[in-house]
N, C-alpha and C positions, 0 to 999 in steps of 0.2 A: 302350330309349333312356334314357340319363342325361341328365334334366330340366334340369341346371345346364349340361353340355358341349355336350349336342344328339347326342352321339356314339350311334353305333347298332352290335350286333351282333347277328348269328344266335344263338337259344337250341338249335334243332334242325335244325340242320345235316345233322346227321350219322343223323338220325333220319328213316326213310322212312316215314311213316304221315300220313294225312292227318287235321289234327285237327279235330275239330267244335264241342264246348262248350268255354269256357275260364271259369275260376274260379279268385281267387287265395287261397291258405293266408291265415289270421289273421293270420301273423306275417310276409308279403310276402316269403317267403324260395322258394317255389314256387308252381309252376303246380298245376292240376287239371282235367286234361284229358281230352276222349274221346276215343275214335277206334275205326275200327273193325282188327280184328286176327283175322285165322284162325279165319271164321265167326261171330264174337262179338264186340260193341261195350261194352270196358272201359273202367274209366277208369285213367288213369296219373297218377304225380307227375314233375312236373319240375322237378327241382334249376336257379334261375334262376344260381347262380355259375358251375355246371360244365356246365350241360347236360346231365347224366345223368337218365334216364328208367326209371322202376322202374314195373312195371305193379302195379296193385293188386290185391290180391284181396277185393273186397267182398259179393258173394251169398253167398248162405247156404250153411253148409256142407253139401259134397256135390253143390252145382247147378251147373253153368258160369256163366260173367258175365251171359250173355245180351245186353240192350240197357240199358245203365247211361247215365243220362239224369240231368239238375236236378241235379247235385252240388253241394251247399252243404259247404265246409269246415268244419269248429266248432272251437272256441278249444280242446276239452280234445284235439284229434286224431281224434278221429271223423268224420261226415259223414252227413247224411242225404242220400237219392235216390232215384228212380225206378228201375222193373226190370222189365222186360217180357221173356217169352222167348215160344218157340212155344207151350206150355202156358198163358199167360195172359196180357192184358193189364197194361198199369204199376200194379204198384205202390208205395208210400212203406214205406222202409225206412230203420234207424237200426242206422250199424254204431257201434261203440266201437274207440279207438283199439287197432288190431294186431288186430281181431277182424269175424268174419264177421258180415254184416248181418242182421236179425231186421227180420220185417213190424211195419209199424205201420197197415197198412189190409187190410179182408177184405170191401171195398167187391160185389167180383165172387163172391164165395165160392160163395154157392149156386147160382145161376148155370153156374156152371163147375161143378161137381159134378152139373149134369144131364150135362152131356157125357162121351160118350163116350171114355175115357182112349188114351192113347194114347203109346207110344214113341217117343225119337228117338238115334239111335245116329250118329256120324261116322265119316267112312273119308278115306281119301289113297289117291294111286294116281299110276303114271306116265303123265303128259300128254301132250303135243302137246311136240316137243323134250326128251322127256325130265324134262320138268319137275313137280315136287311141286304135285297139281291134288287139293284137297279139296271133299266134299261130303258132303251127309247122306240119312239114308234116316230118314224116318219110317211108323213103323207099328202097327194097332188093337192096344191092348196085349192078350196070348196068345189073338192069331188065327191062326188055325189054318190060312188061307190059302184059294187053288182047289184047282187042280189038283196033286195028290201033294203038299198039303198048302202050297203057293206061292202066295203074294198076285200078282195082277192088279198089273201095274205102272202108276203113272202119272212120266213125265218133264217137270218144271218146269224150263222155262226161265225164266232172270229176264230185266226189261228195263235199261233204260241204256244202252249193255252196258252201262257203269261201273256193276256193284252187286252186289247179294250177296243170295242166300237163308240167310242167316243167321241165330241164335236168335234169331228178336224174334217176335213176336206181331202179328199183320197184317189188318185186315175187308175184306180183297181174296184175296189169294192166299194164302191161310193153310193152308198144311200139314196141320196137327191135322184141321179142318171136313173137307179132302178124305178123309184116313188114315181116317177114323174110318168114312168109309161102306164100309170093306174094301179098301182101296187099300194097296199099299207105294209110298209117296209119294220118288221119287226126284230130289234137286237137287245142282246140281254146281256150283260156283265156275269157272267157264272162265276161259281167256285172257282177259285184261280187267276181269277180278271184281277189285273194290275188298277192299282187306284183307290184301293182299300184297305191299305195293312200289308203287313207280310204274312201273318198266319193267313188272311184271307187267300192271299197266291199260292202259299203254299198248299192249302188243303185241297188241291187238285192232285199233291203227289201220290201214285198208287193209288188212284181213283177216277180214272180218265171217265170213264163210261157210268158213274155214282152219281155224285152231288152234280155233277153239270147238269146231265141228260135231267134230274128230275127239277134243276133251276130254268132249264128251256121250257118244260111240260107246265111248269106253275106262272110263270113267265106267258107263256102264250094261251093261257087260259086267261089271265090276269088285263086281257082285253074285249070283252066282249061285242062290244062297236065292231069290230071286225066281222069277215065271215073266214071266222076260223073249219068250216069242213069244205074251205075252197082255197088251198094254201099248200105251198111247195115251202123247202128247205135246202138251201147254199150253204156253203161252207168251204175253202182253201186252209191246208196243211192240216191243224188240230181239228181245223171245222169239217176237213173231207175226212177224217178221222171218223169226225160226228156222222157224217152220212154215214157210212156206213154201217159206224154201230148202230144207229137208229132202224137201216134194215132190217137188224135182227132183232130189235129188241122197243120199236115203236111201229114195228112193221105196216100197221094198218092207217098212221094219223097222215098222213101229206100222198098229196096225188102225184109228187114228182121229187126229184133229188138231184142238185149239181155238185158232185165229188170234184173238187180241184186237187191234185196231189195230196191225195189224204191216204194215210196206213191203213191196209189190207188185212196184212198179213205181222201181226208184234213182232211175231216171234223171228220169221224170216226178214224181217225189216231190220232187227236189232244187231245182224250179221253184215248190211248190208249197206247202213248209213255210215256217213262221215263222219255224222256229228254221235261219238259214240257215248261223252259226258250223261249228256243230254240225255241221253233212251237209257243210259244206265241209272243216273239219279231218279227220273221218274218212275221206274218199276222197280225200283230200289236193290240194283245189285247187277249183276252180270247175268246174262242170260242161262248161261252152264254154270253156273259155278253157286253165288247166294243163295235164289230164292227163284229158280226157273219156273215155277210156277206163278209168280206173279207179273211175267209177259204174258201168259198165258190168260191170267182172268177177266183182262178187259179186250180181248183182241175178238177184233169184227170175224174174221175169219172161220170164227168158233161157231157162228153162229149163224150160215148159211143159209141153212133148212126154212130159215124164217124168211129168208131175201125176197121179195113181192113187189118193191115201188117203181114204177121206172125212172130210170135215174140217167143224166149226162156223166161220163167219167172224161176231168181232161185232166190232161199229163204232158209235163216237158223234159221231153228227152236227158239234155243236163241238170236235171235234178237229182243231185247227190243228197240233199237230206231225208228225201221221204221217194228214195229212188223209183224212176218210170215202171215196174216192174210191177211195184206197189197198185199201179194204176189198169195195167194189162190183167193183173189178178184178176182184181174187183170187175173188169170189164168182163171178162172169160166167165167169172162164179155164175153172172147177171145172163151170159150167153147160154150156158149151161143151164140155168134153171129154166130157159124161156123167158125169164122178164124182160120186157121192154126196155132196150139199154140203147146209147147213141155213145159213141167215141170220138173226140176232139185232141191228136197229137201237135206240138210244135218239137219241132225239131232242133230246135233253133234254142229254144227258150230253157232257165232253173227250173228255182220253186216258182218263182212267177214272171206273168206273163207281161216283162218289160218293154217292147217292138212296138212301136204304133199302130202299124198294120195288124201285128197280131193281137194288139188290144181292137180295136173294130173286127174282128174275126171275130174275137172272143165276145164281145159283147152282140152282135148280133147273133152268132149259136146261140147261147143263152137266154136271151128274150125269147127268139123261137122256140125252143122249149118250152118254157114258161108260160107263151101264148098257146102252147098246143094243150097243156095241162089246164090251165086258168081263164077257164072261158069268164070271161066278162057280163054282167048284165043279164043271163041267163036263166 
């Protein structure tokens, strides 16, 4: 906006990416922005006369961007920033201007070198319409795998949907922790994944259980090095969504399932959450009143008769968006049918599991599972 006129224009118009940090150049002649972009959360410049948008290149040479975070412009053209990938938590880094950035903190150092190291390699593949669907495989770096020498797979789904398993570094759902205990750790950007466009996110609306479920299925064949028929599927909010649908409706592919507060039940979910926006935009209308039938078309709950996997359900009590209730369902259907089910409450905990203690709860449940299903070597 010109201060003197009042007059206002779009800087990025024409530019589909959704931005998150903003910081402006010394000299007020550009932006410095983030955003996230094809797995990886960079930062860009943006030219305020023309709106032209040039991505930067600031990690260190040879690394991807990762998750580029805090960017401070400096007067000689440089920047100092944050940088987190899957390999480590943030840290503060000082690039020089036109040159790649170099650590200035080794806060984590020893720390992380207790851990077990670990690989991450990306692919693309043909999606749901044909469409460019990326995702990564991480794995123990030269393991040597189970069977004819193939890693046990595990499949991450992420939540939102609006999101991305992209290079960042995560004390929830972290990639490296699972890889490391002999896993090929499989995640896919689906229909809807943030990073791509806005039609891209959008085309998950009114279609939860569509285009995803058949970008997982093409996604996790699209690796064959694995041993994909020794292989379980995780998932928290939209991803414990995914388990469930997958019960009914991939019912036979994975030996195990961990639902983290994921929807049960659409329909009774959509009476029951807080976030009411939300469940109303994505099934496109109010539950009574629009298009009642379209809670209805993608909900797990419809599709019981098919439930067979044995699956973990965990659930935390204060979870108002994808309420605990949601979780006793799905645990009860899985009681009812006889399939092998195990229940993990916190009491204490939302949608996720913040607590330290109850993060080490959570993460040792869950490997045991996983070890019970995913014999090794075998």
């Amino acid at each position: 906006m010109n201060l003197k006129t009042h007059e206002r224009r779009s800087v990025t118009a024409n530019w589909d990416r959704s931005v998150g940090s903003i910081a402006w150049t010394p000299d007020s002649k550009a932006l410095i922005v983030t955003a996230e972009d094809v797995l990886d959360n960079p930062a860009f410049r943006i030219d305020i006369a023309s709106g032209k948008v040039t991505r930067l290149k600031l990690a260190p040479a040879g690394l991807s961007e990762g998750r580029i975070g805090a960017v401070t412009p400096l007067k000689n053209g440089g920047f100092v920033f944050t940088r987190d990938a899957v390999a480590n938590p943030a840290k503060v880094y000082l690039a020089d201007k036109g040159k790649p950035g170099r650590s200035l903190s080794r806060a984590n150092d020893a720390q992380l070198a207790q851990l077990n190291p670990v690989t991450t390699a990306r692919f693309s593949f043909k999606g749901a319409n044909g469409d460019t669907v990326w995702g990564q495989i991480h794995r123990p770096a030269g393991a040597s795998g189970g069977v004819g020498g193939k890693l046990p797979v595990l499949l991450f789904v992420h939540g939102g949907p609006q999101g991305s398993f992209n290079h960042s570094w995560s004390f929830r759902w972290n990639p490296r922790i699972f890889a490391s205990q002999g896993y090929g750790v499989v995640s896919i950007d689906f229909h809807g994944s943030t990073g791509y466009g806005q039609a891209f996110t959008d085309s998950i609306r009114q279609d939860w259980g569509g285009k995803p479920l058949e970008d997982l299925k093409l996604g996790l064949a699209a690796n064959p090095d694995l041993d994909g028929d020794n292989a379980c599927a995780l998932g928290a909010s939209y991803g414990g969504y995914m388990m469930n649908w997958i019960q009914g409706n991939w019912p036979t592919r994975f030996k195990c399932l961990v639902n983290h507060n994921g929807t049960f039940d659409a329909l009774a979910k959509a009476y029951s959450t807080e976030e009411w926006w939300f469940n109303e935009w994505e099934n496109g209308g109010k539950p009574y009143r629009e298009d009642p039938a379209a809670h209805e078309k993608w909900n797990p709950a419809a599709h019981i008769a098919k439930w067979q996997t044995p699956m973990l359900v965990v659930l935390g009590e204060k979870d108002y968006r994808v309420p605990y209730t949601q979780g006793l369902g799905a645990f009860s259907a899985l009681q009812r049918k006889g399939v092998p089910a195990e229940l993990l409450v916190f009491p204490g905990e939302n949608h996720w599991v913040l607590g330290p203690r109850n993060s080490v709860q959570w993460h040792q449940t869950v490997f045991a599972r996983l070890g019970k299903h995913l014999k090794q070597g075998r």
